[in-house]
TILO-298731 format. One record per residue (C-alpha): x, y, z; residue in one letter; chain. Coordinates in Angstrom, 3 decimals, padded with zeros to 6 digits. Example, Ala and Ser with C-alpha at 12.3 -4.5 7.8 and 13.67 -1.06 7.14 Angstrom:
! residues 2
+----------+----------+----------+--------+--------+
|       c1 |       c2 |       c3 | residu | chaine |
+----------+----------+----------+--------+--------+
|  012.300 | -004.500 |  007.800 |      a |      A |
|  013.670 | -001.060 |  007.140 |      s |      A |
+----------+----------+----------+--------+--------+
***
This chain:
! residues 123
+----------+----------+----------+--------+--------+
|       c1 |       c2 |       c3 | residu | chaine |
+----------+----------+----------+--------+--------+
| -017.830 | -000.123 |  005.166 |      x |      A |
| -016.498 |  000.672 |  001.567 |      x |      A |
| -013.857 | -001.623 |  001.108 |      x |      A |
| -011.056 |  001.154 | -000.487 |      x |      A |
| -011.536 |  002.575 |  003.445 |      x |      A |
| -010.823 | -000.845 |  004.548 |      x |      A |
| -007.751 | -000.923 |  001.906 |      x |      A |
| -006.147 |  001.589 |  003.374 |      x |      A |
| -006.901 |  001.371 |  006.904 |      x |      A |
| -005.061 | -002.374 |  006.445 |      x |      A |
| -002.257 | -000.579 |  004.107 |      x |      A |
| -001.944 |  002.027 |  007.284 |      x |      A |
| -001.848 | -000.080 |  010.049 |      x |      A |
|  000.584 | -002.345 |  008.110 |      x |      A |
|  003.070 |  000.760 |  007.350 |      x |      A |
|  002.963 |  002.165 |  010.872 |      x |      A |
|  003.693 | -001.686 |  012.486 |      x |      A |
|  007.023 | -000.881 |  010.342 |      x |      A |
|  008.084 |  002.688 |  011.386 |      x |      A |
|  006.885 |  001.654 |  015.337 |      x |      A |
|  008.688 | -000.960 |  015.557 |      x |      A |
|  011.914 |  000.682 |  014.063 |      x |      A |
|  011.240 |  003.839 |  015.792 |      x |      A |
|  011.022 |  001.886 |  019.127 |      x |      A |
|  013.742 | -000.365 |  018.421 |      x |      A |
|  016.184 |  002.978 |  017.744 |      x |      A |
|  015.095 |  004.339 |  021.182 |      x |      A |
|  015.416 |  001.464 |  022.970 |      x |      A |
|  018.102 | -000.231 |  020.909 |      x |      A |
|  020.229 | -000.399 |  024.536 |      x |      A |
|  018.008 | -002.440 |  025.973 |      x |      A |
|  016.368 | -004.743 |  023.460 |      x |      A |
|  018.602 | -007.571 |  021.601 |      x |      A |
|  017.822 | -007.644 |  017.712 |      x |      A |
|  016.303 | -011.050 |  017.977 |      x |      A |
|  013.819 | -010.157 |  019.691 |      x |      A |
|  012.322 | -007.225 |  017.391 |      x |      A |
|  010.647 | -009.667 |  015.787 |      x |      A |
|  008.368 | -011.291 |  018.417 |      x |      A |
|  007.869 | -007.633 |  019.338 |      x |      A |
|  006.940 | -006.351 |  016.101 |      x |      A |
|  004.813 | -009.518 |  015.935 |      x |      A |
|  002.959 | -008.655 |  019.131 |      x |      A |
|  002.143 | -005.076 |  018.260 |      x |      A |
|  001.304 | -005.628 |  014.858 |      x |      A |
| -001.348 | -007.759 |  016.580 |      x |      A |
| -002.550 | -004.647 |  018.612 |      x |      A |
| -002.364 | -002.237 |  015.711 |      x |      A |
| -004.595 | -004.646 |  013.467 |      x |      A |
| -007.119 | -004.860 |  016.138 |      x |      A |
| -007.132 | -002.208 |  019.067 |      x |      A |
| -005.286 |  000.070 |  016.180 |      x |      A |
| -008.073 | -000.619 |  013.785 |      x |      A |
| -010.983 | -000.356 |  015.768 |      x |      A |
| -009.691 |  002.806 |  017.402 |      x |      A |
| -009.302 |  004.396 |  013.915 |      x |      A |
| -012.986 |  003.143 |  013.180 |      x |      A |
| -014.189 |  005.078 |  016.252 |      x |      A |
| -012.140 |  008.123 |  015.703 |      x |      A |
| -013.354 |  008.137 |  012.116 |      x |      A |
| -017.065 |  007.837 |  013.501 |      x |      A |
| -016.556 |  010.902 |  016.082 |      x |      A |
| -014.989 |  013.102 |  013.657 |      x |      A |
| -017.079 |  012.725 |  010.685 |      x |      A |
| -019.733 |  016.033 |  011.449 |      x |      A |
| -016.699 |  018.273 |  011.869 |      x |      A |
| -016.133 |  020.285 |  008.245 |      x |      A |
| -013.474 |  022.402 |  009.491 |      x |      A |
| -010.178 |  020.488 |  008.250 |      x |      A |
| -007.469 |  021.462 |  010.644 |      x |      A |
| -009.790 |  020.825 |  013.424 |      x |      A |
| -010.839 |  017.681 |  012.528 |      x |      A |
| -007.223 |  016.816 |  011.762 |      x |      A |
| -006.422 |  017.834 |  015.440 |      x |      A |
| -008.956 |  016.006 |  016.948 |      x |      A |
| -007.495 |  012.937 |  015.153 |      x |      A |
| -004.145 |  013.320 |  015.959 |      x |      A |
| -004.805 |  013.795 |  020.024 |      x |      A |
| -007.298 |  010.677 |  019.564 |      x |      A |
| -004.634 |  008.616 |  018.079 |      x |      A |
| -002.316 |  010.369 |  020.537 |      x |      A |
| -004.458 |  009.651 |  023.766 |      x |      A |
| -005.659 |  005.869 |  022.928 |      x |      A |
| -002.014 |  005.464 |  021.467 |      x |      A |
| -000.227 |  006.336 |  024.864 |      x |      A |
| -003.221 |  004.487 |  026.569 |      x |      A |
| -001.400 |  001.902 |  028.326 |      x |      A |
|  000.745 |  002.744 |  030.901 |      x |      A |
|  001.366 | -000.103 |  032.661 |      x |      A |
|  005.500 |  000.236 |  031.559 |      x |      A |
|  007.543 |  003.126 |  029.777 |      x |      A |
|  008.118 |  001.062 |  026.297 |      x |      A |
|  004.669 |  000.186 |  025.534 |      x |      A |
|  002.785 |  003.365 |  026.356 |      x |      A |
|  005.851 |  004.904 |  024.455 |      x |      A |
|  005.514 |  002.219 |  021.433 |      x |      A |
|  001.711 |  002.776 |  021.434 |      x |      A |
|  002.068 |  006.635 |  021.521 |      x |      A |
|  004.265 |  006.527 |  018.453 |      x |      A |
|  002.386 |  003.784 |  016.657 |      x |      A |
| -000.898 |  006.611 |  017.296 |      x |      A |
|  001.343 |  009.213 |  016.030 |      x |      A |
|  002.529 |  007.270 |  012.988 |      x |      A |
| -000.911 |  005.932 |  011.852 |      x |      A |
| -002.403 |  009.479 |  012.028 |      x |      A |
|  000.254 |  010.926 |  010.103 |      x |      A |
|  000.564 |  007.762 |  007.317 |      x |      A |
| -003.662 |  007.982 |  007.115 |      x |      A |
| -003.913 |  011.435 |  006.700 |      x |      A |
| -000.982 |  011.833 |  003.930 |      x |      A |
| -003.253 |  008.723 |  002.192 |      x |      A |
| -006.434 |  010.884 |  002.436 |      x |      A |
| -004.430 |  013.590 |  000.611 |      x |      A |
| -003.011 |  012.040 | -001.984 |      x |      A |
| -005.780 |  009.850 | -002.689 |      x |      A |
| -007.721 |  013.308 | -004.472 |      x |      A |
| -005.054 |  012.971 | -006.884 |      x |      A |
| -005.358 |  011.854 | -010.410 |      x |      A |
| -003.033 |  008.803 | -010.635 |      x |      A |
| -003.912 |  007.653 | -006.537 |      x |      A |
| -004.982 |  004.006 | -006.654 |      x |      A |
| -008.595 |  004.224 | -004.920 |      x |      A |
| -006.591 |  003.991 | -001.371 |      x |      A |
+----------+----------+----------+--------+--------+
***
């Protein structure tokens, strides 16, 4: 594994933990008291660095032959989408993990882009 993949695989996973856990709090702000975002964000900041992580290793690893750049953009985003929205065991983590999915494909893929241009970082 190069480690400007592993850069921004950590850089990913650390923005979406962010927007998930905001995006999460605003739809469930009803129901969760503020001081307890943060063992929450905690918690699935813990998922997205591991089950997050080694989902986006495997996605990476099934995608890889296809050439065709929409496709393999779709294929990503319902992968992300479907191990995401894996657990439904209640409606605010399968929702949580569904947006995290969503949010990591979108952050990753707007990193692959920019990273072809001239003053991108090696991310």
């Amino acid at each position: 594994m190069e480690s400007s993949w592993l850069k921004r695989k950590f850089l990913v996973a650390t923005i979406t933990s962010l927007l998930s856990t905001t995006t999460t709090y605003l739809i469930f702000s009803k129901y969760i008291d503020l001081s307890i975002i943060w063992i929450i964000f905690l918690v699935f900041t813990l998922a997205i660095f591991t089950y997050g992580l080694v989902v986006s290793f495997l996605i990476d690893k099934l995608t890889k032959k296809i050439n065709n750049p929409i496709i393999k953009a779709l294929f990503k985003l319902i992968g992300y989408s479907l191990f995401g929205g894996l657990f439904f065991l209640a409606e605010f983590i399968s929702l949580y993990g569904l947006i995290a999915g969503i949010f990591f494909f979108i952050i990753e893929e707007l990193f692959i882009k920019f990273n072809k241009l001239p003053f991108s970082a090696g991310l």
